[in-house]
Backbone as CSV, one residue per row, in Angstrom:
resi,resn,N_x,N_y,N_z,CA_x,CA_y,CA_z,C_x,C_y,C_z
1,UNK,77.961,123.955,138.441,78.083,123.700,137.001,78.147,125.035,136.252
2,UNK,78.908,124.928,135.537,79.334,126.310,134.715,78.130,126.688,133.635
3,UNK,77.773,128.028,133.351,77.008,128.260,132.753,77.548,128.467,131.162
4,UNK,77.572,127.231,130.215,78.169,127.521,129.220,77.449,128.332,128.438
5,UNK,76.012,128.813,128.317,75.326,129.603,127.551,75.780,131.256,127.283
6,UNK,76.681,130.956,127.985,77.653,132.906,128.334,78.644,132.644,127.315
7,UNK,78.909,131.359,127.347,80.374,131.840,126.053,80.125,131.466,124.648
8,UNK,80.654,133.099,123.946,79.976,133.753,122.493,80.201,132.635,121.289
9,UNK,81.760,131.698,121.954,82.227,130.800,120.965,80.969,129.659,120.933
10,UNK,80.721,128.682,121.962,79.658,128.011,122.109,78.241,128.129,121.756
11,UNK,77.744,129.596,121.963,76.394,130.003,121.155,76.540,129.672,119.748
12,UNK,77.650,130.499,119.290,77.799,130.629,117.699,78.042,129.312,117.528
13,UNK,78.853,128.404,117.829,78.357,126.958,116.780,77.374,126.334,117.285
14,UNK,76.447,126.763,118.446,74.905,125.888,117.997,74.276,126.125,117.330
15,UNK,74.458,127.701,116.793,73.342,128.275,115.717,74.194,127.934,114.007
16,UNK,75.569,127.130,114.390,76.001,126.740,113.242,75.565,125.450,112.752
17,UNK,75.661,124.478,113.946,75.109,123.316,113.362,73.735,123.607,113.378
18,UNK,72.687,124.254,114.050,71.137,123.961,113.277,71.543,124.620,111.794
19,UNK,72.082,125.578,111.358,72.059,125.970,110.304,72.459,124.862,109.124
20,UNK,73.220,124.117,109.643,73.798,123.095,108.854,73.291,121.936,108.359
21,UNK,72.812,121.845,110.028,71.692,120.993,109.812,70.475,120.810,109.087
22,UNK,69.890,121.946,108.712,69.029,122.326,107.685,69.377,122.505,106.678
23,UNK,70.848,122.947,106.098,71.369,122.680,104.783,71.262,121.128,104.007
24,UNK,71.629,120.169,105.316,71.344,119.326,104.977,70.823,118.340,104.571
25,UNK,69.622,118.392,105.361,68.467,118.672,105.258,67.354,118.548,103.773
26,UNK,68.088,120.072,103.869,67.036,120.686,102.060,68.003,120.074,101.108
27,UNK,69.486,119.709,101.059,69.877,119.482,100.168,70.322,117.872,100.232
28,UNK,69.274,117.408,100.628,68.958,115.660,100.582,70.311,115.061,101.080
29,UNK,70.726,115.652,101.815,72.325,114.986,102.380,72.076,114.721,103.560
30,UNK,70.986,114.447,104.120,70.543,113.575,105.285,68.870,113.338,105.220
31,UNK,68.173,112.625,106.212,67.109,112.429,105.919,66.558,112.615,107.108
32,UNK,64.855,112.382,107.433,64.207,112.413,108.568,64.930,110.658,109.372
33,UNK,65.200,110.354,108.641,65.153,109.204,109.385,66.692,108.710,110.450
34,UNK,67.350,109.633,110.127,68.573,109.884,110.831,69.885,110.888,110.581
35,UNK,70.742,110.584,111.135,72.047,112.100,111.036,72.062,112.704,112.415
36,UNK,73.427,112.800,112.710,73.731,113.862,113.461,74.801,114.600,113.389
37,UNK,75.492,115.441,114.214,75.961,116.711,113.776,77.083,117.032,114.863
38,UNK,78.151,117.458,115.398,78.992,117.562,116.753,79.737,118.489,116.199
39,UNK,80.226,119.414,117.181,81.604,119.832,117.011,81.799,120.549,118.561
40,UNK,83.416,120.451,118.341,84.015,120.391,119.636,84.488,122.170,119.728
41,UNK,83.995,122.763,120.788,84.550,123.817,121.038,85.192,124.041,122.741
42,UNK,86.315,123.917,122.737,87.196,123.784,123.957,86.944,122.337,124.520
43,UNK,86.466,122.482,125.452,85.970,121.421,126.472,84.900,120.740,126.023
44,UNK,83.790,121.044,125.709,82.239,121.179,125.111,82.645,120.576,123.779
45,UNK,81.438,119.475,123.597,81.092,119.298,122.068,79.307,119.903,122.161
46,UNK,78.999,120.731,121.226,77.943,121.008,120.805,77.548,120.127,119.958
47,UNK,76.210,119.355,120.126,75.278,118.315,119.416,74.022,118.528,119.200
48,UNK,73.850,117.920,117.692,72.577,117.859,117.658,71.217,117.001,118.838
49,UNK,70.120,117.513,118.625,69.795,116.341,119.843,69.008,115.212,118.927
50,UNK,68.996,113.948,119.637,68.197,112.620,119.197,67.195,113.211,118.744
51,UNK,66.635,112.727,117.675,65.614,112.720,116.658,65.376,113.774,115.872
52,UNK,66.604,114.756,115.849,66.542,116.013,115.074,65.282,115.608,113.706
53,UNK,65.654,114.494,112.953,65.309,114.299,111.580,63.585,113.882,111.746
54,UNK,63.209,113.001,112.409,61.723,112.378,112.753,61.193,113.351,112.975
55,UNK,61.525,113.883,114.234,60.640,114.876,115.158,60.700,116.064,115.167
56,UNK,61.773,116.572,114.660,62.224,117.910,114.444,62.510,118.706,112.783
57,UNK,62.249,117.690,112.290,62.954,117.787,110.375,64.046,118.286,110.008
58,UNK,64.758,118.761,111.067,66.253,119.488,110.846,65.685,120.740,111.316
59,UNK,64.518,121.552,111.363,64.083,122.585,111.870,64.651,123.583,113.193
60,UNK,66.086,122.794,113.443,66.523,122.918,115.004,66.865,124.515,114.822
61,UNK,66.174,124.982,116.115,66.872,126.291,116.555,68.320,126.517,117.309
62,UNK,68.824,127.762,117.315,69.857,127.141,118.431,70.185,127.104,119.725
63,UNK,69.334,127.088,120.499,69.022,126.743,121.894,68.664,125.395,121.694
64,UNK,68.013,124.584,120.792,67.806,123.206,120.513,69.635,122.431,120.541
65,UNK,70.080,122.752,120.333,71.451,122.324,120.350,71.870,121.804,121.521
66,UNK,72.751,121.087,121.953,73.004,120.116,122.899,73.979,120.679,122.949
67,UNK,74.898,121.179,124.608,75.437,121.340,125.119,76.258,120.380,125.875
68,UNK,77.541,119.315,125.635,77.980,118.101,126.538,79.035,118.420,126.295
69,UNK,79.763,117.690,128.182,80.592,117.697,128.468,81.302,116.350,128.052
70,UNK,82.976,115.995,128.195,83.094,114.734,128.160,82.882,113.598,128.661
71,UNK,82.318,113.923,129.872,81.401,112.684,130.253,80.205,112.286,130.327
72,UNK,79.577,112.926,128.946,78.381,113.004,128.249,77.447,113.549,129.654
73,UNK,77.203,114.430,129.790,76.574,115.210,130.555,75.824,116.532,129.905
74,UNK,74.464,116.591,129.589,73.761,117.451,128.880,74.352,119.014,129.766
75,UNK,74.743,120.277,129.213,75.363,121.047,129.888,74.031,122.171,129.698
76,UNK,73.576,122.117,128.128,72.549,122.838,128.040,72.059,122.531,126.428
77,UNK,70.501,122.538,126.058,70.286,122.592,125.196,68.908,121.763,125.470
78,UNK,67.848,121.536,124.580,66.458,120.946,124.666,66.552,119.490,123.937
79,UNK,66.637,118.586,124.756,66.146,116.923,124.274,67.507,115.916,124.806
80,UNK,67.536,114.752,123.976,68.214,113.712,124.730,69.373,114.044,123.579
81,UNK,70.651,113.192,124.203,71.820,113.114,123.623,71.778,112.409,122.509
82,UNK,72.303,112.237,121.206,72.479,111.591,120.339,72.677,110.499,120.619
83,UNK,71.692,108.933,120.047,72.040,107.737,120.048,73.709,107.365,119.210
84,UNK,74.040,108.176,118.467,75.436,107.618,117.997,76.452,108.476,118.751
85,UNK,76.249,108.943,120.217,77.143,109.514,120.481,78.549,108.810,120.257
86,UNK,77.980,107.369,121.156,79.646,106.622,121.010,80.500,107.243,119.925
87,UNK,79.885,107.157,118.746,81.122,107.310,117.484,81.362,108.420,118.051
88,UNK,80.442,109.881,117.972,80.950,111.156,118.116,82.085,111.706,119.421
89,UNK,81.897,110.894,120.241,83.294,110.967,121.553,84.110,110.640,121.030
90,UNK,84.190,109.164,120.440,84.972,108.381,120.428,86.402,108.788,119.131
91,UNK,85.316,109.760,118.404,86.531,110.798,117.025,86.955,111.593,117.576
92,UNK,86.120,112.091,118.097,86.574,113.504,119.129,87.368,112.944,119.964
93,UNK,87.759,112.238,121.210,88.528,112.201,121.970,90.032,111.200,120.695
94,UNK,89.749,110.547,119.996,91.003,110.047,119.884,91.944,111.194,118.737
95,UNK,91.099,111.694,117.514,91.487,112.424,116.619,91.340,114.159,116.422
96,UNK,90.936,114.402,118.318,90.492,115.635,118.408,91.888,116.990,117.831
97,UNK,93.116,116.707,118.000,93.981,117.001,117.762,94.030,117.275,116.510
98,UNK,93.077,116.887,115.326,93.257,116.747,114.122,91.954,117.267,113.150
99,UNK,90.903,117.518,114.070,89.449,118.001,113.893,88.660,118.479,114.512
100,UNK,87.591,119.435,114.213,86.612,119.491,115.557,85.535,119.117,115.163
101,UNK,84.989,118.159,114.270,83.537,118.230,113.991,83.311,117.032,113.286
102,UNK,82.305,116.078,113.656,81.899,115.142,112.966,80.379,115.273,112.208
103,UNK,80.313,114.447,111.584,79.025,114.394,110.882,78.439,113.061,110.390
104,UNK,77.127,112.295,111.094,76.620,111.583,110.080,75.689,111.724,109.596
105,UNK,75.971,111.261,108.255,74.312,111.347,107.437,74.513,110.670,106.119
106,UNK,73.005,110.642,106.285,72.201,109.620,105.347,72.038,110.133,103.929
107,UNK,73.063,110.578,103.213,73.005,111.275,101.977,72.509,110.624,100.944
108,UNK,71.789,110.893,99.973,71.139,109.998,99.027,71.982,108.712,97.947
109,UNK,72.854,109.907,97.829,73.336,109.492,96.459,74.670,107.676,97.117
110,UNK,75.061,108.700,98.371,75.683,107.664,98.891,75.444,106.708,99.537
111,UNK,74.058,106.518,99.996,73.557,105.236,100.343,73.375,104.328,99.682
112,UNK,73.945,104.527,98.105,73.332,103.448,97.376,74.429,102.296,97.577
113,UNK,76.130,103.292,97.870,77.291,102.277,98.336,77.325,101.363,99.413
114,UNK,76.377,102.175,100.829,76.077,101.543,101.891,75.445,100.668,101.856
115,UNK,74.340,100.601,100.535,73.617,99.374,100.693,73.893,98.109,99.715
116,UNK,75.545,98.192,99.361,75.949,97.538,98.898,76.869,97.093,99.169
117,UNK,77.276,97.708,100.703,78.420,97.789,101.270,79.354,97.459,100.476
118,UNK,79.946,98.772,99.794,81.093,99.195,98.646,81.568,100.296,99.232
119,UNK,83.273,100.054,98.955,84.420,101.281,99.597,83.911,102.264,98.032
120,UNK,84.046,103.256,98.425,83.945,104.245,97.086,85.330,105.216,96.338
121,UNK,85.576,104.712,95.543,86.605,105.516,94.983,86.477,106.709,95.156
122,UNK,87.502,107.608,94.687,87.338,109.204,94.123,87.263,109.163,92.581
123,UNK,86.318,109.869,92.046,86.666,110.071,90.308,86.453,111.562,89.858
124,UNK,86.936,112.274,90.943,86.253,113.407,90.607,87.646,114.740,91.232
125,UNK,88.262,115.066,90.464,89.161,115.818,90.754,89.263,116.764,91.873
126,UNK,87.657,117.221,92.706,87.591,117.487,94.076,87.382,116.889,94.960
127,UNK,87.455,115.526,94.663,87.652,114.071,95.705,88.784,113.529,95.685
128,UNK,89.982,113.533,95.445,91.439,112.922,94.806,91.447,113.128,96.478
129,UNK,91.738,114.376,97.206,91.998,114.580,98.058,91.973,113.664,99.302
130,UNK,90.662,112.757,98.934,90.016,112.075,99.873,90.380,111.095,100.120
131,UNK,90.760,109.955,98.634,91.457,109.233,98.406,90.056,108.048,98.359
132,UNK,90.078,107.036,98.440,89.056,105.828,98.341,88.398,105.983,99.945
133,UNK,87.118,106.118,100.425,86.335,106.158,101.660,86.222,104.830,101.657
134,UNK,86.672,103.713,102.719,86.275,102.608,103.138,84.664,102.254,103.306
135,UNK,83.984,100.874,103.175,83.281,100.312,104.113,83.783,99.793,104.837
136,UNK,83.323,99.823,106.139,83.920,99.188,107.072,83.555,97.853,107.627
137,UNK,83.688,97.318,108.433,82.876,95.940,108.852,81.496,96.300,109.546
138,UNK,80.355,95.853,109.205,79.357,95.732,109.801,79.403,95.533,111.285
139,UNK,78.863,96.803,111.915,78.321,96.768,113.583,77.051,97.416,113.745
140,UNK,76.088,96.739,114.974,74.961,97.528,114.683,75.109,98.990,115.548
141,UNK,74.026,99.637,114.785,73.851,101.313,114.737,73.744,101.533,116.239
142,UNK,74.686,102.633,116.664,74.713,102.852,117.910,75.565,102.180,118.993
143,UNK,76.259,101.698,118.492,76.786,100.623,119.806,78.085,100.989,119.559
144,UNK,79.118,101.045,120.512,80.300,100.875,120.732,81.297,100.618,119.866
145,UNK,80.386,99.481,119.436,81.938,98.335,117.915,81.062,99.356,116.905
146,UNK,80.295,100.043,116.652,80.132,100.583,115.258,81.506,101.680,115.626
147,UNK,81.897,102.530,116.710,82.622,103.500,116.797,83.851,103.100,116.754
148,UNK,84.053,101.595,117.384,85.683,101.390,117.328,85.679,101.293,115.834
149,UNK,84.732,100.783,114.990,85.484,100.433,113.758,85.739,101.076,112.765
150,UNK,85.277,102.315,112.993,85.032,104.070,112.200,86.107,104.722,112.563
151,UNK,86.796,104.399,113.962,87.809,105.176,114.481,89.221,104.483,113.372
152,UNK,89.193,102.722,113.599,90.100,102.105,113.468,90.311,102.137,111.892
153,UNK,89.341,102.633,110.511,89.510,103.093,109.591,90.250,104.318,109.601
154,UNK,90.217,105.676,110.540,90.550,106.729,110.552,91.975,106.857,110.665
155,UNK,93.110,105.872,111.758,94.806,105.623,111.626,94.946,105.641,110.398
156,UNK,96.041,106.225,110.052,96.588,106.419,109.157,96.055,107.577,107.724
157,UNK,94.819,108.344,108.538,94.232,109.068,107.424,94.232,110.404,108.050
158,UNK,95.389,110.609,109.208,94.961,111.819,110.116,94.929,113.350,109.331
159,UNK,96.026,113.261,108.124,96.347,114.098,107.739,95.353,114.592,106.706
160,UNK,94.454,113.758,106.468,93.265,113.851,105.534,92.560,114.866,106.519
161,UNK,92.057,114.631,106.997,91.139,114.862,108.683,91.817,116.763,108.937
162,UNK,92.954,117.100,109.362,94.122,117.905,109.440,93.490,118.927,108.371
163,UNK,93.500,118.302,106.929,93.493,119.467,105.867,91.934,119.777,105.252
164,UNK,90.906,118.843,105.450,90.042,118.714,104.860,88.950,117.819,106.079
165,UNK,88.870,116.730,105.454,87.880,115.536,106.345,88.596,114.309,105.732
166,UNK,87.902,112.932,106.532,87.896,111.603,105.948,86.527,111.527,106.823
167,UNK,86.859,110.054,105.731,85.060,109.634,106.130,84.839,108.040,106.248
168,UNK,84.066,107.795,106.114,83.859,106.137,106.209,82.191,105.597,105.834
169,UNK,82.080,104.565,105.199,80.505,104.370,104.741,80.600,103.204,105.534
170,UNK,79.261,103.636,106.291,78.755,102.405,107.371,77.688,101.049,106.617
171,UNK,78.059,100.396,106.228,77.401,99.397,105.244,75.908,99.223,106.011
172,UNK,74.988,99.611,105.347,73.369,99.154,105.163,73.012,100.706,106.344
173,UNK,73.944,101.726,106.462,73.596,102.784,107.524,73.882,104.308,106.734
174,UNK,75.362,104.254,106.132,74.903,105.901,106.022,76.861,105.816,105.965
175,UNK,76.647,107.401,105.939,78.207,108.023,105.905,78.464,108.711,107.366
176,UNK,79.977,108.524,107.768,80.564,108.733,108.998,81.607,109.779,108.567
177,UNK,81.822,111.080,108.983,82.850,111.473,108.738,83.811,112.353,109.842
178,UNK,84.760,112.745,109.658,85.757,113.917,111.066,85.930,115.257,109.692
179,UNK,85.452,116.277,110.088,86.634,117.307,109.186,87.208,118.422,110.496
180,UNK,88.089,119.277,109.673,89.461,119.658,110.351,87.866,121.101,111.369
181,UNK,87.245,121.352,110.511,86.207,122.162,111.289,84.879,121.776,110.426
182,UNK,83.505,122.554,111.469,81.848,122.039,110.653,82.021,122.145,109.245
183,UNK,82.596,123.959,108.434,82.641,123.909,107.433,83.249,122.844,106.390
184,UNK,84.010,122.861,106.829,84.629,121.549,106.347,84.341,120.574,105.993
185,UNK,83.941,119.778,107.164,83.103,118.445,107.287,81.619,118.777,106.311
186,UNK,80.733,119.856,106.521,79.643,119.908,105.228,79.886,119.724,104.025
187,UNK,81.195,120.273,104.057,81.456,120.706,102.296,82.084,118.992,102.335
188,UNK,82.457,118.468,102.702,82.904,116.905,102.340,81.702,115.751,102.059
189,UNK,80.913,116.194,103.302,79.686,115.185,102.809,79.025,115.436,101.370
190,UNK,78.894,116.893,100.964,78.399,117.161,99.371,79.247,116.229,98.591
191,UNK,80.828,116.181,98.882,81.730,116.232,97.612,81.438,114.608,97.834
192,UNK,81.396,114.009,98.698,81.086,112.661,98.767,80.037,112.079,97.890
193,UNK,78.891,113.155,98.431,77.576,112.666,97.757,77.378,112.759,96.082
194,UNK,78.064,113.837,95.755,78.195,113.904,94.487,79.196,112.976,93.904
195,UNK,80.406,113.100,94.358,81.325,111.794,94.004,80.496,110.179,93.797
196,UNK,79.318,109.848,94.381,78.626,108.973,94.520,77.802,108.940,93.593
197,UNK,76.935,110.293,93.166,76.038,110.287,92.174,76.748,110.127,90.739
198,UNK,77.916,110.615,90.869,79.288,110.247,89.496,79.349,108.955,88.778
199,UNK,79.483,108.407,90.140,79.633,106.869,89.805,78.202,106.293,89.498
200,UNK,77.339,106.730,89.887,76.164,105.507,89.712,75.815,105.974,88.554
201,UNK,75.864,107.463,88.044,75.112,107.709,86.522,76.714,107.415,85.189
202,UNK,77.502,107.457,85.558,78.592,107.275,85.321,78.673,105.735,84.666
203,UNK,78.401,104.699,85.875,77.684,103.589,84.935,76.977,103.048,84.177
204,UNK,75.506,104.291,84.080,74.764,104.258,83.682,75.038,104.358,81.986
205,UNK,75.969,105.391,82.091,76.735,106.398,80.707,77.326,105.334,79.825
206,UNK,77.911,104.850,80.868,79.206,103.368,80.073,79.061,102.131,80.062
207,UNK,77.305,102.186,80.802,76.870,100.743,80.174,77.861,99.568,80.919
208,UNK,78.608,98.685,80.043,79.252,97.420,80.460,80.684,97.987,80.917
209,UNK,80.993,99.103,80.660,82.480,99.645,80.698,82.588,99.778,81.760
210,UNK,83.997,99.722,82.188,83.934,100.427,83.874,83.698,101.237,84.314
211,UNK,84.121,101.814,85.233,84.437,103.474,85.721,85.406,103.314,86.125
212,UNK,86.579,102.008,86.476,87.677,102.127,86.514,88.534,102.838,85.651
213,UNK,87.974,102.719,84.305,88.832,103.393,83.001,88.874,104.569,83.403
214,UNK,87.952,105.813,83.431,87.843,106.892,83.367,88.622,107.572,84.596
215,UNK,88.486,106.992,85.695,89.193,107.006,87.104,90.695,107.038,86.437
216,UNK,91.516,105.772,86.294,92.586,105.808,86.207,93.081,106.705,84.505
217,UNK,92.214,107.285,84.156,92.936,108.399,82.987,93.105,109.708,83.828
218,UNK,92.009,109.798,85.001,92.326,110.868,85.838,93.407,111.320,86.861
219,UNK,93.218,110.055,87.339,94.811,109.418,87.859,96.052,110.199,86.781
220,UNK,95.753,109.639,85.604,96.769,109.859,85.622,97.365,111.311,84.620
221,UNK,96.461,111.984,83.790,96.109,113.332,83.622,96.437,114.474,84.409
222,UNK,95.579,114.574,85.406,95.720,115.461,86.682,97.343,115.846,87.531
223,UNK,97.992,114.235,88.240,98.959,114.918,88.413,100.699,114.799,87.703
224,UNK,100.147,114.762,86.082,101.262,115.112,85.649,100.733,116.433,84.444
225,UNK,100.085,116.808,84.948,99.773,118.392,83.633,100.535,119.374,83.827
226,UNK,101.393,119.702,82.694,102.105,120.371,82.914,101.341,121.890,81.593
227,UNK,101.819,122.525,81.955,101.588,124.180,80.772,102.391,124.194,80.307
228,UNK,102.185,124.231,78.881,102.700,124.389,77.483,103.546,125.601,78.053
């Protein structure tokens, strides 16, 4: 078995995702109570390990980082494999061509959609990009059909994935996402989470009004502005 702890690329993103992981962490975009973290470098996906959030608080060092091969085989790193691996292979091997890094987590602002299982618009001119994030059909956490059905949202959004991320809200669980690299994929779960906090105080603002209104003036503002 090859000693992946020698190659400089593989060190450096385990000490990227604990870092990330703790961004996330402090900035309430995941919780103790779940999230995990992947990205694919060559052969190797580097992972967070099971229970980062309970047992670990995001505190991960990076030798704590999970070292696996594609046939989920711990290569190196301290603890067990992620219970949601399924999803995390299952992006990685079909949309790997198009990303290296997934992410879930339990972000505040956006759980309030999950637990209403609601697709979430964009209203926010650094979300247009994103386009509307699906809910998807209810599967339970960890299993197989939660991954086919995260994947089977992802056709047709490759190019999202390519330039940025897409994502998906797992109804009564959390946010699922692919970006084109980690940075990436972090900076999407914020724009998500904030896109989320938009809308809920957003209603708050307009009372009985929609937030459809304000959405579709953006719509349609944005891409026809032209300079005087």
């Amino acid at each position: 078995m090859k000693d992946v702890t020698k190659n400089p690329e593989v060190q450096h993103m385990r000490a990227e995702i604990a870092r990330i992981g703790r961004f996330l962490f402090d900035r309430q975009l995941t919780d103790a109570a779940g999230g995990n973290i992947s990205a694919r470098v060559d052969d190797v996906v580097c992972m967070s390990p099971s229970y980062s959030g309970s047992k670990r608080q995001w505190q991960l060092e990076p030798d704590d980082v999970l070292v696996v091969d594609f046939d989920r085989n711990i290569l190196a790193g301290d603890g067990k494999i992620s219970r949601e691996t399924h999803v995390h292979f299952k992006l990685h091997e079909t949309f790997g061509e198009y990303g290296t890094a997934v992410i879930h987590a339990h972000a505040r602002n956006l759980l309030v959609f999950a637990t209403a299982a609601r697709s979430m618009p964009p209203v926010l001119e650094a979300t247009r990009k994103f386009g509307v994030t699906p809910c998807i059909e209810y599967a339970p956490a960890h299993s197989p059909k939660l991954a086919d059905n995260i994947a089977e949202t992802m056709y047709g959004r490759e190019h999202r994935i390519s330039k940025h991320a897409a994502g998906v809200i797992a109804p009564w669980h959390g946010l699922f996402l692919m970006g084109k690299d980690l940075d990436a994929a972090f900076d999407a779960v914020e724009r998500f989470d904030t896109n989320a906090y938009c809308i809920i105080m957003g209603q708050m603002l307009l009372a009985n009004h929609s937030i459809e209104q304000p959405r579709e003036m953006m719509e349609t503002v944005i891409p026809n502005y032209t300079e005087d």
